[in-house]
Residue frames as qw, qx, qy, qz and C-alpha x, y, z in Angstrom:
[[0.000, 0.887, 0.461, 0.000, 0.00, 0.00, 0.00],
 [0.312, 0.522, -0.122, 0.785, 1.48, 3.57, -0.75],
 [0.452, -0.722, -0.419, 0.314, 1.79, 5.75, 2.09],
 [0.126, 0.826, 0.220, 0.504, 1.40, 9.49, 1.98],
 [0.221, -0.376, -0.387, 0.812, 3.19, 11.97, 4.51],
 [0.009, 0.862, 0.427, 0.274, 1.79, 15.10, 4.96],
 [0.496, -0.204, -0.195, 0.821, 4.06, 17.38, 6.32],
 [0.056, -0.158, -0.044, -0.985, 2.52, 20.21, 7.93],
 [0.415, -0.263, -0.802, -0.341, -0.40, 17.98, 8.85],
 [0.255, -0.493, -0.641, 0.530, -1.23, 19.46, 12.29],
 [0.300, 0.266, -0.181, -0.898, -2.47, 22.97, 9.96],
 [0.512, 0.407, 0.468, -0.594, -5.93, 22.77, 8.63],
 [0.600, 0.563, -0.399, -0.404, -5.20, 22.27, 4.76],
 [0.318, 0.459, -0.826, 0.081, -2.47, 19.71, 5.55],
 [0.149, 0.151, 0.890, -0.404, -5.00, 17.36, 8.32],
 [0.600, 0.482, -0.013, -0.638, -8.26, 18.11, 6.05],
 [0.736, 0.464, -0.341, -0.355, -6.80, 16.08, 3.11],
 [0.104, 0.175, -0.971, 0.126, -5.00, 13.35, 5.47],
 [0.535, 0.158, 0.632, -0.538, -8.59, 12.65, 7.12],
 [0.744, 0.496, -0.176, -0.412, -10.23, 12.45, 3.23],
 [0.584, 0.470, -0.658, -0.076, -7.15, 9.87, 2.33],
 [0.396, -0.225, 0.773, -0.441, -7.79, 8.15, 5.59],
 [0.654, 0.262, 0.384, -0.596, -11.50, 7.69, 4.96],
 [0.658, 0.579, -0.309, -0.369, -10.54, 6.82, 1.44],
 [0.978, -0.178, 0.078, 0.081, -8.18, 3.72, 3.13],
 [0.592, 0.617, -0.341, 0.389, -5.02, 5.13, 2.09],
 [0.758, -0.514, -0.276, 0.292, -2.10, 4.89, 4.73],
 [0.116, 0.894, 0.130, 0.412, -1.75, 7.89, 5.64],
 [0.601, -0.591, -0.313, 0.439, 1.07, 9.87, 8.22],
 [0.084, -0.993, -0.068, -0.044, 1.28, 13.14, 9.95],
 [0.574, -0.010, -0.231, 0.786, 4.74, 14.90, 10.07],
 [0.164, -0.944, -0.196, -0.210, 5.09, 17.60, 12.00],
 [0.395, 0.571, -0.516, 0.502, 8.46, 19.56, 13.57],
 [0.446, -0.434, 0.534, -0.572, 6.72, 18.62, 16.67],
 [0.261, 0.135, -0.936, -0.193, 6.40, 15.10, 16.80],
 [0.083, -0.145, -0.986, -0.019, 4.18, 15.17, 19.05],
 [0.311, 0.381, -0.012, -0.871, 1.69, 17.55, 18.13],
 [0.445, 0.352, -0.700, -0.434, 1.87, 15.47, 14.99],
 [0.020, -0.075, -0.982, 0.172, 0.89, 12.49, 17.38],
 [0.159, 0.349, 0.801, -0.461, -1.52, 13.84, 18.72],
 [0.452, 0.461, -0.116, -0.755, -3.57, 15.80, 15.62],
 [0.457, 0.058, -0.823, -0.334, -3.06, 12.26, 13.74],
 [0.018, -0.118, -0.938, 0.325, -4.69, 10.64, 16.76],
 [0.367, 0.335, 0.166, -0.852, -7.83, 12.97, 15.93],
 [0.629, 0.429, -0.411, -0.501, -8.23, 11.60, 12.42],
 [0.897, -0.157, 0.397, -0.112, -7.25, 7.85, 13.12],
 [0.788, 0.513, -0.314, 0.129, -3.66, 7.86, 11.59],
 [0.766, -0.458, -0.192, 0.408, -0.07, 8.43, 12.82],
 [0.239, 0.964, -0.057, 0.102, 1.93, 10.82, 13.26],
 [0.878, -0.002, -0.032, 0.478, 5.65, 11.74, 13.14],
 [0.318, -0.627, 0.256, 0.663, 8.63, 14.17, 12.88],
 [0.654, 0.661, -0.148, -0.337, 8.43, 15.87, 9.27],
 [0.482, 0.568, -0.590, -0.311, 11.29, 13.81, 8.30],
 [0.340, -0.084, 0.900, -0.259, 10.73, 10.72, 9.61],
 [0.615, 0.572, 0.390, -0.378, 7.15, 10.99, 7.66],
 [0.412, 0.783, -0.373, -0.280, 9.37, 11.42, 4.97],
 [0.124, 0.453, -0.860, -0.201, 11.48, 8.64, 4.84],
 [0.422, -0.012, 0.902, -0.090, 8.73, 6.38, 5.67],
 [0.566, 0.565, 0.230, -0.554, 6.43, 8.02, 2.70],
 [0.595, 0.321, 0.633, 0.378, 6.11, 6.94, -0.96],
 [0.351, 0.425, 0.201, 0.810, 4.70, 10.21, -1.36],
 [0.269, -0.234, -0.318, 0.879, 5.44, 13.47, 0.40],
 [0.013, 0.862, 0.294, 0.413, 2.53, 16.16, 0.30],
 [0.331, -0.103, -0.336, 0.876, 4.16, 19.55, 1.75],
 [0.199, -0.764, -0.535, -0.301, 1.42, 21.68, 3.91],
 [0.403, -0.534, -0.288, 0.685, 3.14, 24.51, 5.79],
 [0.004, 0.926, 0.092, -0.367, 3.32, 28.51, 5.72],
 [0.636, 0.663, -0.028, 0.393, 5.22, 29.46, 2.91],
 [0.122, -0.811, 0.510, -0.258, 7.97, 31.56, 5.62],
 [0.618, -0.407, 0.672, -0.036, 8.77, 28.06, 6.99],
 [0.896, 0.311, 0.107, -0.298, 8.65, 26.21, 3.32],
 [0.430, 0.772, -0.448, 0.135, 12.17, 26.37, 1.97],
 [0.111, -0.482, 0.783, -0.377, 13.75, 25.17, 5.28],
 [0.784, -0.098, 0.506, -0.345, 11.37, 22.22, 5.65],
 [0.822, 0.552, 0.044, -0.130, 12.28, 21.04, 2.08],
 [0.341, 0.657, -0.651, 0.170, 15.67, 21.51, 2.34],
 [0.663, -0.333, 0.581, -0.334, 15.00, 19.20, 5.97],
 [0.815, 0.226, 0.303, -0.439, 13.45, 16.80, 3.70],
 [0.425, 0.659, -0.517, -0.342, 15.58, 17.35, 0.54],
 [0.013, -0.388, 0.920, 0.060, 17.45, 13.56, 0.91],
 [0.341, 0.087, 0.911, -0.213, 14.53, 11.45, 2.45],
 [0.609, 0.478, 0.434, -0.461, 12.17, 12.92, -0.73],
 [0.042, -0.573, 0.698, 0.427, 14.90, 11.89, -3.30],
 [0.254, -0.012, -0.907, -0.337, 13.40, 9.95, -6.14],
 [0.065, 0.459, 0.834, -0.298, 9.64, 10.67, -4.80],
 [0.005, -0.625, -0.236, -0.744, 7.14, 12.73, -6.06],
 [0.149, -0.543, -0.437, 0.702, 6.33, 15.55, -3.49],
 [0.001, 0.776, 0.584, 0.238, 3.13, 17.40, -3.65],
 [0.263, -0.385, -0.390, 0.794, 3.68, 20.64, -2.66],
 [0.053, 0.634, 0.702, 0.319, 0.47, 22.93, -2.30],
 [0.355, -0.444, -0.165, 0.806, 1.95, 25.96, -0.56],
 [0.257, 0.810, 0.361, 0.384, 0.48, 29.27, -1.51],
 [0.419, -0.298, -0.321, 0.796, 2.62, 32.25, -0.85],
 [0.040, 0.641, 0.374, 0.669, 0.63, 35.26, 0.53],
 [0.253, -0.071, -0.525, 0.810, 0.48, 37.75, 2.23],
 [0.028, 0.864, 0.443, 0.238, -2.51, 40.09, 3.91],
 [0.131, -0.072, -0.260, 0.954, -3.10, 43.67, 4.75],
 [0.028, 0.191, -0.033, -0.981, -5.59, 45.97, 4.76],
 [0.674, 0.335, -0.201, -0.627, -7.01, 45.35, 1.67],
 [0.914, 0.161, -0.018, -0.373, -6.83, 41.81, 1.72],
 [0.874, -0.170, 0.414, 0.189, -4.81, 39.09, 0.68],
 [0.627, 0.747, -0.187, -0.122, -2.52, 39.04, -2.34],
 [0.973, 0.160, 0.014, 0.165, 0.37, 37.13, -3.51],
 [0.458, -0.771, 0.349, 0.271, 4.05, 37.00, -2.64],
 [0.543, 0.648, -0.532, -0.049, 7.35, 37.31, -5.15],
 [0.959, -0.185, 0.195, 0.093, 8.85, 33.90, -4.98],
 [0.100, -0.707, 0.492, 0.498, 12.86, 34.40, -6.35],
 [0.269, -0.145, 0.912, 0.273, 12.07, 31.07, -8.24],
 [0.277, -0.035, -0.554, -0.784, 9.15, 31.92, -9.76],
 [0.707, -0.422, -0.269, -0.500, 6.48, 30.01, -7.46],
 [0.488, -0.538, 0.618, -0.301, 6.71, 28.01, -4.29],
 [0.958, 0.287, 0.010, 0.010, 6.87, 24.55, -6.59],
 [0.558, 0.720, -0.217, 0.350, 9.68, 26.02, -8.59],
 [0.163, -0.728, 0.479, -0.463, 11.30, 26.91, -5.09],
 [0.893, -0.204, 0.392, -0.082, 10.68, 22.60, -3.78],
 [0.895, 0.346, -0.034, 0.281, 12.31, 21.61, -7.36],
 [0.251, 0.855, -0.384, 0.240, 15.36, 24.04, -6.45],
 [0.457, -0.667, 0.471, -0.353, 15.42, 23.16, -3.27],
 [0.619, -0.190, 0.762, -0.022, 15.22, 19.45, -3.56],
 [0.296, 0.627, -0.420, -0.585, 16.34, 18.64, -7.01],
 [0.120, 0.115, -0.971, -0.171, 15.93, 14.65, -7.22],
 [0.301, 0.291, 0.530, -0.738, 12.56, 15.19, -5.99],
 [0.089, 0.363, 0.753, 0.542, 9.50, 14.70, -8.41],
 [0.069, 0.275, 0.485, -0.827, 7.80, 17.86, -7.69],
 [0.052, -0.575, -0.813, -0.078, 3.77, 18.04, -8.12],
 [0.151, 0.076, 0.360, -0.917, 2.27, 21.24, -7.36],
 [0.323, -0.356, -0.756, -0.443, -1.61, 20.60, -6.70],
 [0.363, -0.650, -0.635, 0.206, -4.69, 20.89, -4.00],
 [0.288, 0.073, -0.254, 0.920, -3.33, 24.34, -3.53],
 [0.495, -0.114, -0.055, -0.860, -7.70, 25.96, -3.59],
 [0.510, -0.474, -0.647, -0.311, -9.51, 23.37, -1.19],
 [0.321, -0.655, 0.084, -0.679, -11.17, 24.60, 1.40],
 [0.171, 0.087, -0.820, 0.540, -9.75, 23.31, 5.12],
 [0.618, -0.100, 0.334, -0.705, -13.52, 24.37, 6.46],
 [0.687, 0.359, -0.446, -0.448, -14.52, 21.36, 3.58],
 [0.551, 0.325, -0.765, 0.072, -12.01, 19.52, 3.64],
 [0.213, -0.116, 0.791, -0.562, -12.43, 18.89, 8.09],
 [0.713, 0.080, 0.165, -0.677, -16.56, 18.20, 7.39],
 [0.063, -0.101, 0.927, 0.355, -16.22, 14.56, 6.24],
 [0.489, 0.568, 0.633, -0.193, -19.94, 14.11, 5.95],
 [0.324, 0.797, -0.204, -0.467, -19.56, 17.28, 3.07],
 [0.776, 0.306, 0.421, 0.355, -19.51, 15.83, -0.46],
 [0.342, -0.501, 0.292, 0.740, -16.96, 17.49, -2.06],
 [0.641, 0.613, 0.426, 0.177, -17.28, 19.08, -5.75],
 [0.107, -0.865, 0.319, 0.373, -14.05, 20.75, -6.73],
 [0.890, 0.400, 0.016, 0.218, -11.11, 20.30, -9.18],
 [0.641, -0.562, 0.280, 0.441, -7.48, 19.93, -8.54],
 [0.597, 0.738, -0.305, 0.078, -4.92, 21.42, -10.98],
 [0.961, -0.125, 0.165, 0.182, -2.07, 19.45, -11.43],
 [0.287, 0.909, -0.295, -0.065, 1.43, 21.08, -12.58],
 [0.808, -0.180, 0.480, 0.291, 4.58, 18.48, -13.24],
 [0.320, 0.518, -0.666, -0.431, 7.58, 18.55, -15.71],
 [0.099, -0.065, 0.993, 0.014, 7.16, 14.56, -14.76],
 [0.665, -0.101, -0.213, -0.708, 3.73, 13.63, -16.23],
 [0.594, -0.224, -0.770, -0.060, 3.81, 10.16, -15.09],
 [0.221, -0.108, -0.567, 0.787, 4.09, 11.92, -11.48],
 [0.268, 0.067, 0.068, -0.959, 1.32, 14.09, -12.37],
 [0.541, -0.010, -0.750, -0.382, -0.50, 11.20, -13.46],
 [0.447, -0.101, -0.747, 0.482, -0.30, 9.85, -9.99],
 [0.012, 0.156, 0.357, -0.921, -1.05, 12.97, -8.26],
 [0.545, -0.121, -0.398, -0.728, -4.36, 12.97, -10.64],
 [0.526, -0.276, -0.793, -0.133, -5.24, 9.45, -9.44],
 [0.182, -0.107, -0.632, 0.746, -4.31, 10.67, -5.64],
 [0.258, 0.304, 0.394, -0.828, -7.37, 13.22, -5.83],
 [0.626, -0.074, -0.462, -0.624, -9.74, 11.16, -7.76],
 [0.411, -0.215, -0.849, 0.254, -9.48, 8.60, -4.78],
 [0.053, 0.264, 0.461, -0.846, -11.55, 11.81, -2.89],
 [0.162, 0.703, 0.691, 0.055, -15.25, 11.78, -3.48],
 [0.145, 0.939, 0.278, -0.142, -16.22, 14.65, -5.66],
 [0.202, -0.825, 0.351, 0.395, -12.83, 15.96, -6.28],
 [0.738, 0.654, 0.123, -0.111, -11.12, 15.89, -9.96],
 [0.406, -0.507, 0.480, 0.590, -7.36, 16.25, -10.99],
 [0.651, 0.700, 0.292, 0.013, -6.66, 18.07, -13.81],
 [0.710, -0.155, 0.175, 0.664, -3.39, 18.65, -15.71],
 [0.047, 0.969, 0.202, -0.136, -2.91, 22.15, -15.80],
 [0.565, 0.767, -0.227, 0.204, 0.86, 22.31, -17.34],
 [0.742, 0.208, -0.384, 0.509, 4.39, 22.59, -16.31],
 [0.544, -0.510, -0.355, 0.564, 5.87, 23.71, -13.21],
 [0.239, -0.043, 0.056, 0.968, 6.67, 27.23, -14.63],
 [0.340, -0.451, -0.551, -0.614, 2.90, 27.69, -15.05],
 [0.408, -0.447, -0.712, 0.356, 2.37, 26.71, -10.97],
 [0.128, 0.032, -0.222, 0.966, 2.63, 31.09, -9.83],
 [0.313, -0.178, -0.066, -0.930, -0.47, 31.96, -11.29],
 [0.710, -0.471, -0.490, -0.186, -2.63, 28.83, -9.67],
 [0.396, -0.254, -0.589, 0.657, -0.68, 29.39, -6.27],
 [0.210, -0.220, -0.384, 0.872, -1.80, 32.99, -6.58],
 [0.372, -0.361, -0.688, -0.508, -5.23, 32.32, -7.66],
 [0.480, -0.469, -0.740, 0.049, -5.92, 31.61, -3.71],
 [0.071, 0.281, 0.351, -0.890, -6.16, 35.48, -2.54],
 [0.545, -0.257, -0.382, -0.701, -9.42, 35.75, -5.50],
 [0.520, -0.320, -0.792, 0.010, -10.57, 32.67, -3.40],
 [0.225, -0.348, -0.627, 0.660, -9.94, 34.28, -0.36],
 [0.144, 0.127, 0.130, -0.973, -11.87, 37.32, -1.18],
 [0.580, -0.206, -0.548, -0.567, -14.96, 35.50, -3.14],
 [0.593, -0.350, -0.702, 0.181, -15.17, 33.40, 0.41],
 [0.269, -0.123, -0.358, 0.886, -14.76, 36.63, 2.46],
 [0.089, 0.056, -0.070, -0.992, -17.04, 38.50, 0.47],
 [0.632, -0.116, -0.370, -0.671, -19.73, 36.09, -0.15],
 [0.809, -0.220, 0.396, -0.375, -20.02, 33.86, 3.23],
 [0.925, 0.207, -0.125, -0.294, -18.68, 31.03, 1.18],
 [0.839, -0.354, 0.413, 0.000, -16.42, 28.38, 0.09],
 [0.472, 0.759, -0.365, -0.260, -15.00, 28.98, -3.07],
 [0.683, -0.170, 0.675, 0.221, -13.11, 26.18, -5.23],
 [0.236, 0.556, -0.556, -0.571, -12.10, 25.96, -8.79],
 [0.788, 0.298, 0.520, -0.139, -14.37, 23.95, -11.38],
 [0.185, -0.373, 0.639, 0.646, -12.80, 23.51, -14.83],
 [0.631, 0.410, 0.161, -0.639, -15.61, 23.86, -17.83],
 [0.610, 0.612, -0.296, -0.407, -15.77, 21.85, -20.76],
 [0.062, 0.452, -0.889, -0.032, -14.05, 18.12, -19.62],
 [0.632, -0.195, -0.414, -0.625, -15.76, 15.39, -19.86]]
């Protein structure tokens, strides 16, 4: 059976989509820089949990769910034990003020582009980056969203498709090459503001597939 870290998995995005891949039978485990934080938040959901790199060396594949100020240094943590794996990484870098949310310069061009730099033997994935953590926690809530999918490796991306068709209601769709990833990371300040402004949940449907 594959087995999925989640690193970052004691945050709401990153323990949202380990519960769904629980429910969904996959063997699923929490990493966290606290192990046992990570124990206990996996003990919520009915996996396990770990040190992020421990979850890492025991994963097939790595999904990375932290703050974008702490991403670089967790990836570089990681960089050896996600060698020759695909890592997911769904990191959105923004920032707020004022007026809202809105989207941070990355030097590498997105926070993907910044996982492939960092860890360069890596198969890097960017996806999940627009579901909603309120959503994702509700397991009774049928989901009805679609995942873009960005990979230079398509068979990886291939994978990463299947990964979020194994989630009722949810869709993977290849959406292009890693150099394409910026403008879907920084897609999720609109979200935030359509979900601010209108009470809701916002998610990203893709027209016209069959």
């Amino acid at each position: 059976m594959t087995t999925i870290a989640v690193l970052g998995g004691t945050g709401p995005q990153g323990k949202g989509l380990a519960a769904r891949w629980a429910q969904c039978g996959l063997d699923v485990v929490l990493g966290s820089r606290d192990p046992a934080r990570a124990q206990a938040a996996a003990e919520e959901i009915g996996v396990r949990g770990a040190g992020n790199l421990e979850a890492a060396q025991e994963a097939d594949i790595v999904l990375v769910a932290v703050p974008y100020d702490g991403h670089a240094q967790i990836v570089a943590e990681v960089a050896d034990a996600v060698a020759g794996k695909i890592l997911i990484d769904c990191v959105n870098p923004l920032g707020f003020d004022k007026q809202g949310p809105y989207p941070l310069p990355v030097p590498e061009g997105s926070a993907a582009q910044q996982a492939a730099a960092v860890a360069p033997q890596a198969r890097v994935v960017a996806a999940f980056h627009h579901v909603s953590a309120v959503l994702l926690a509700d397991l009774d809530h049928q989901l009805d969203i679609d995942i873009m999918v960005l990979a230079e490796d398509r068979e990886a991306a291939d994978e990463v498709i299947a990964l979020a068709d194994r989630i009722p209601g949810m869709r993977g769709v290849f959406a292009g090459r890693l150099r394409n990833a910026a403008q879907v990371e920084a897609l999720t300040a609109n979200l935030i503001a359509i979900n601010r402004r209108y009470k809701v949940h916002a998610g990203v449907r893709v027209t016209d597939l069959p």
